[in-house]
N, C-alpha and C positions, 0 to 999 in steps of 0.2 A: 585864490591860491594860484601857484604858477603850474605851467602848461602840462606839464610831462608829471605824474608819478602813480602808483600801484596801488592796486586794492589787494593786500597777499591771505594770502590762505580759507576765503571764507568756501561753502559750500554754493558754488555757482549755477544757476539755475536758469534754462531760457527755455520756454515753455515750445516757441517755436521749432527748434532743434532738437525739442527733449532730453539738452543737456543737462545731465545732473552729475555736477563734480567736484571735487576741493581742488580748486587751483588759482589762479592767480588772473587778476585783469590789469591790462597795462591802457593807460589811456597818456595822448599829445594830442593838443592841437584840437581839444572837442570832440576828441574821435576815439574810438576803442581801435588799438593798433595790432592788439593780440591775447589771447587768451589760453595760459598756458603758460609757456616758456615766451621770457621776453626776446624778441628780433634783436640780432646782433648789435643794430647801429641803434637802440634803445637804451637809454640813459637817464631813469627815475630821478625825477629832482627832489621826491619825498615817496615814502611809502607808510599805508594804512593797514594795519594789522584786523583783518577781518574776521578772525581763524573763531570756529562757533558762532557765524552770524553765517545769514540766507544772503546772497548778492544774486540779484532776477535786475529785470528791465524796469523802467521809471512805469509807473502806473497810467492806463489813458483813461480819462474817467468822462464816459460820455452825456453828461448833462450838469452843471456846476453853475447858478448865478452869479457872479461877482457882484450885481447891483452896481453897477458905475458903465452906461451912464445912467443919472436919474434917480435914484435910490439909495447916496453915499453914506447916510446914516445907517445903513443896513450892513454896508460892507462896501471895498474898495476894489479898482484891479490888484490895486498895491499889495493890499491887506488878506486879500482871498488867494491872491497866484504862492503870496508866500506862506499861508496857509498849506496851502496844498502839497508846495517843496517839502515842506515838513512832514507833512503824511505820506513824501514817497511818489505823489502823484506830479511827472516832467508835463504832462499833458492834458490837458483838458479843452472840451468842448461848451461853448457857451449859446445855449437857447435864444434866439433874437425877441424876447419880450424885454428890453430895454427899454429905458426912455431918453430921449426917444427909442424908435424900432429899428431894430436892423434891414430896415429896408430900401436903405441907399449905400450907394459906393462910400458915401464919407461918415457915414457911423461905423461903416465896418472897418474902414483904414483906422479908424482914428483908437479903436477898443484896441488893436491888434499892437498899435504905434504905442500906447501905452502898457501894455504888455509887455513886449519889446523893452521898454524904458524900464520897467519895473526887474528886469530881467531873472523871475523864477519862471513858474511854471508856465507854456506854450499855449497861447489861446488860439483856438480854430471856433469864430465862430460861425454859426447858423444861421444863413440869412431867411428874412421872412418869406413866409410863401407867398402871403396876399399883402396887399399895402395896409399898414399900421395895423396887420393883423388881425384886418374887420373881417375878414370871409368872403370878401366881393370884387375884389379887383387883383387881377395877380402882380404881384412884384419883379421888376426887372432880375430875372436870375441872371442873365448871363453876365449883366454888367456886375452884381455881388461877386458870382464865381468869378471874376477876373479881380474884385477886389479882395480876393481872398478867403472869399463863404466855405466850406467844408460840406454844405449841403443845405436844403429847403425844409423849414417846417413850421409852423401855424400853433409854435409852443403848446401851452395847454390849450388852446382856444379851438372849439370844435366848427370847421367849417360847416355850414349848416346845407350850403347850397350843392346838392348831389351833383350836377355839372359844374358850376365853378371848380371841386374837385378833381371830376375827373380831366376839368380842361391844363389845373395845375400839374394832373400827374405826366400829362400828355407833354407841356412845355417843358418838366422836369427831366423828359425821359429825351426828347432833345437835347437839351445840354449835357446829359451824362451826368444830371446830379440825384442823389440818394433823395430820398423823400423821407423824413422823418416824422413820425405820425403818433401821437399820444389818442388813443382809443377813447372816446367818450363821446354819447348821440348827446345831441345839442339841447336835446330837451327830457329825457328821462333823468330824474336825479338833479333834474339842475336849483332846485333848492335845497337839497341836501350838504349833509358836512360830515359823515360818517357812514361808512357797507349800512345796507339797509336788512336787518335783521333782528330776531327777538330782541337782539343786545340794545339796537337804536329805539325799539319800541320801548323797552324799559325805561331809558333815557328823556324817553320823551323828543329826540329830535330826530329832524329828518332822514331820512337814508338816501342812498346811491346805488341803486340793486346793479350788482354785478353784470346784468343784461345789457346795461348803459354804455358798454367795455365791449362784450360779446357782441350787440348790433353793428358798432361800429368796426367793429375787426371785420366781420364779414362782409359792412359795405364795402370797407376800404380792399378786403380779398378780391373780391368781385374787378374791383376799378383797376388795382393792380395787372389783374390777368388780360385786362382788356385794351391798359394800357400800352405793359409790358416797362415801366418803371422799376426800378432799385427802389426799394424801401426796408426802412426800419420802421418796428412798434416801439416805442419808448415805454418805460416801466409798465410791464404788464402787471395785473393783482391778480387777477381769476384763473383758476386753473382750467377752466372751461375755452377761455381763448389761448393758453396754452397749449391744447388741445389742437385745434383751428390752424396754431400757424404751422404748429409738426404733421397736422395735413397739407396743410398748403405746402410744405417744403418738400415734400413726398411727392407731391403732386411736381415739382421743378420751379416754383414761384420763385422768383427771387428776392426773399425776405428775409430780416432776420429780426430778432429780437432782444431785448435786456427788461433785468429788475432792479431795482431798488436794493442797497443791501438792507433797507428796515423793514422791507413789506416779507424778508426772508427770516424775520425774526421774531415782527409784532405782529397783534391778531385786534380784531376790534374789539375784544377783552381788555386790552390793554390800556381802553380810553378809563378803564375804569372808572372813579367818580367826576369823568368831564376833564379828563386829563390834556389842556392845550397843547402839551408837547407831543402827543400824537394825533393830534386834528392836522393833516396831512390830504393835498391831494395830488393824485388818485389815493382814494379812503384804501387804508387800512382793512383787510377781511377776513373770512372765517379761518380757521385751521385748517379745513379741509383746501383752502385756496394756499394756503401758507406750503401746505404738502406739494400742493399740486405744482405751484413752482420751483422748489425744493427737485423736484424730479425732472422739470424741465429742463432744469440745467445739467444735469444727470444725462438725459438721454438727447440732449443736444436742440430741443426745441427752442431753449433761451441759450444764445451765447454768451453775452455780455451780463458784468454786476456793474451800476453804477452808484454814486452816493446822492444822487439828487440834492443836491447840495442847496439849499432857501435858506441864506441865515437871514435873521433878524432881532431889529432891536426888542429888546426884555418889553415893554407895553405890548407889544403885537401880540402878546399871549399872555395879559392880563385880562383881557374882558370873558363875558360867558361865552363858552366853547364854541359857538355857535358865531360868533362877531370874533373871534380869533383869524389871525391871520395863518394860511397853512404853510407846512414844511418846516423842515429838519436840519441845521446846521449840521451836516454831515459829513464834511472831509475829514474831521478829526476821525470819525470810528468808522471809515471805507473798510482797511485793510487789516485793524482787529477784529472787525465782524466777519470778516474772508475767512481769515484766521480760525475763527471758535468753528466757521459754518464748516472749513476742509476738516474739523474734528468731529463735526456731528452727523456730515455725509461720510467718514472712514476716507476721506479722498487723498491724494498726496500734494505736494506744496505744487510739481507742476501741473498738475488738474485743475488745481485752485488759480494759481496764478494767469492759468490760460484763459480766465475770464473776466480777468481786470488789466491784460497787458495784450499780448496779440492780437486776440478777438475784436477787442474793441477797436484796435488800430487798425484791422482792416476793413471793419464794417464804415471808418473813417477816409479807408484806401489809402493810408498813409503809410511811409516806413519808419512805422515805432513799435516799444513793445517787445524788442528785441534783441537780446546781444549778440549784435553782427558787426564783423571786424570790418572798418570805414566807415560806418557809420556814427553819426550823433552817438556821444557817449549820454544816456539818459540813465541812470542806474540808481537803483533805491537796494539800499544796506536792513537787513532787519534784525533785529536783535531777539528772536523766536523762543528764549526764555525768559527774557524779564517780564516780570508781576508789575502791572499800574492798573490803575483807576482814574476814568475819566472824570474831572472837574475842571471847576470855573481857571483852575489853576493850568490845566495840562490840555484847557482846548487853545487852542494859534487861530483861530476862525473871528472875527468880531463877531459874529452870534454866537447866541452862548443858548439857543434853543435846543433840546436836544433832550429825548426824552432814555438816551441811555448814560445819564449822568449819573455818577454813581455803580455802574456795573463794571466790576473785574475783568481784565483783558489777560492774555497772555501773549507778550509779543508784540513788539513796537518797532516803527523806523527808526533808525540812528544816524543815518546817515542820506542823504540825496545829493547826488551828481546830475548837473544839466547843463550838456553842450559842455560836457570835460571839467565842469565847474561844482567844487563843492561848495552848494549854498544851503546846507543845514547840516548842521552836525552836532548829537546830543550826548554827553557820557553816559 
C-alpha cells in the first residue's frame, strides 16, 4: 500500500501511555506521525475506517519457532512470520534450537536476512548459550550480540553443569545480555511427558513433578544473585515458582518472567484419553497451578503471555502420547485466548494488552509495543465483536496442532500494519 494514510476512528489503545481513546492514527514513511488531529503538512493518500474495532501496538510474542533452519516441513520463516502478521503479532522472538543452532554469527544473520526478505513479522533471535546447545561449552555471545542476538538461552535444554552455568551467567552479565532460562533440573522428570500426578498415574505414563521447575528456579535464583545477570524464566507452569520469582523481585533481583497462553487455560485433565494435542512441554498442570499463574500476572510476578508457538506436521501427533512430538501451533489463538482470559480476570483491554505488547518489548529492551509518534508504525487492528471458531480453515500457521480447535473466540484481528505497511487485512 502507499506511504501516507489513516487508521480513523477506532478506539485507540497503548498500554504504555495508558492511552485509551477514539481518535485517529496518521502513519508516513513507516512511522506513526500523529495521533489525533493530523499535522498540518499531512496528506492521507487513503484512509481506513476503524470506528468499533480496538487499534493497540503490533504484538511481541517472546518465544515462536519458525522451524527453518532445519525443520521446513514443520513450518517456514516465510510461512510462520506471515502467520503471525495475521494474528496481530509485528514481533517476535526466536529460541536458538535450530538446525543448525544459533550459535554463530552466520545462522543468526542469515534467519534474520530471511526475515527481512520475507518482510512480515520482525525476527529477534536468541542466540545459544553453550555451543550446539550441549551444556558444556559456552557460545561466542558477543560476537551473536553484534550479529544481532536479542539475548542468551539454552532453549528447553537444561544445562546440567552447576558452574558451566554460573560461568555463562557471569559472561552474560558482561555483555549486557538477558539470560533466558526455561526451569527444568536435567534429571527429575526427564522421562516423563505429562505433570506428574493421580491424573498421570491413571494414565499409566510418566510424570514431570512440578519440583523439576521449582529446583531449578532456585538454582538459577541463587546463580543470578551471585552473579548479578538480567534474566528471564520462560514459561512458567507452577504456581509454586511463581511464588519464588515475586520473592526474588521483592528481594531487587533482576528478573522477570512469562506464560504460555495454554498452560492459562489447560490442566492436565485436559490430556483426557491420551489427548496428543496437549502433550506439550513444559507439561501441562494442576488447576491449582492454573490459578496460581492466573494471579501471577495479576499481581505482577509474571509480566509477559507468550504463545509458544511449536507447529508441526499432522504425524508428529499420531503415535501413542508418549512418542508424540510436543507443542502447540499457537499464534493463531495468542490473542483470542488474551481476549476470553481479560474476561475471566474482569481485567480491561489495557491490562491485558500490557502483557503481550510493552512488557514483552522491554523485557526484550527493544522499542516496540507501543504507539509512540516516530516510531515504527507496528499496529494490530482488532475486531473485539466478531464470533469465529478456530479450524483447519481459519488457522494461517502450517501446523495445524492445536488442541483448542474447535472452541469459540470472541474477537479477532483484522488488520496488521508493519513498518507503515498493511500486510493483513481480513473483512
Amino acid at each position: 500500500m502507499t506511504a501516507k494514510f489513516s487508521l480513523k476512528g477506532g478506539r485507540v489503545l497503548d498500554p504504555a501511555t495508558q492511552l485509551d481513546q477514539i481518535t485517529d492514527v496518521h502513519i508516513a514513511e513507516g512511522k506513526i506521525v500523529a495521533i489525533g488531529d493530523a499535522p498540518a503538512y499531512f496528506s492521507a493518500d487513503w484512509e481506513l475506517d476503524v470506528s468499533q474495532h480496538l487499534v493497540c501496538p503490533g504484538l511481541v510474542d517472546l518465544s515462536v519457532r519458525l522451524r527453518e533452519p532445519g525443520a521446513e516441513h514443520k513450518g517456514t520463516i516465510i510461512s510462520e512470520t506471515r502467520a503471525a502478521a495475521c494474528n496481530g503479532i509485528t514481533t517476535l522472538c526466536c529460541p536458538p534450537d535450530t538446525n543448525p543452532v544459533i550459535d554463530t554469527p552466520a545462522v543468526a544473520e542469515l534467519l534474520q536476512k530471511r526475515a527481512e526478505e520475507a518482510g512480515m513479522a520482525k525476527v529477534l533471535p536468541l542466540a545459544a548459550l553453550t555451543q550446539s546447545l550441549a551444556g558444556q561449552h559456552l557460545a561466542s555471545m558477543g560476537d551473536l550480540k553484534e550479529a544481532g542476538c536479542i539475548g542468551v538461552s539454552n532453549a528447553s535444554l537444561p544445562v546440567e553443569n552447576t558452574e558451566v552455568l554460573r560461568h555463562a551467567m557471569e559472561y552474560a552479565a558482561t555483555h549486557d545480555m538477558t539470560i533466558f532460562l526455561q526451569a527444568q533440573d536435567a534429571w527429575l522428570g526427564r522421562a516423563g511427558c505429562m505433570h506428574e500426578g493421580a491424573y498421570s498415574v491413571r494414565l499409566g505414563l510418566a510424570g514431570i513433578p512440578e519440583e523439576a521447575e521449582i529446583i531449578d528456579v532456585a538454582r538459577c535464583l541463587l546463580l543470578i544473585e551471585l552473579t548479578g545477570v538480567k534474566a528471564h524464566f520462560c514459561r512458567l507452569t507452577s504456581a509454586r515458582a511463581v511464588a519464588m520469582i515475586a520473592e526474588a523481585r521483592e528481594r531487587g533481583l533482576s528478573v522477570t518472567a512469562d506464560v504460555s497462553a495454554h498452560h492459562l487455560f489447560l490442566t492436565d485433565l485436559d490430556i483426557g484419553e491420551y489427548n496428543s494435542q496437549c502433550h506439550v512441554h513444559p507439561p501441562l498442570r494442576s488447576e491449582r497451578d492454573k490459578i496460581g499463574l492466573r494471579q501471577g500476572l495479576l499481581n505482577g510476578a509474571i509480566q509477559a503471555i507468550c504463545s509458544d508457538h511449536q507447529p508441526h506436521e499432522a504425524d508428529a501427533k499420531l503415535s501413542p502420547f508418549v512418542s508424540t512430538a510436543a507443542g502447540i501451533s499457537s499464534l493463531d489463538s495468542l490473542l483470542p485466548l488474551c481476549l476470553q482470559l481479560a474476561r475471566d480476570l474482569e481485567v480491561d483491554y489495557l491490562t491485558m494488552l500490557n502483557w503481550v505488547t510493552v512488557q514483552p518489548a522491554r523485557i526484550l529492551g527493544i522499542t516496540a509495543g507501543t504507539l509512540t509518534v516516530n516510531q515504527p508504525a507496528d499496529i494490530c487492528v482488532i475486531n473485539p465483536q466478531l464470533e469465529w471458531t478456530l479450524t483447519l480453515d481459519t488457522m494461517h500457521s502450517i501446523g495445524r496442532n492445536s488442541p483448542f480447535l474447535g472452541w469459540s473466540f470472541l474477537g479477532k484481528v483484522v488488520h496488521t500494519v508493519i513498518d507503515g505497511r498493511l500486510v493483513s487485512s481480513v473483512n
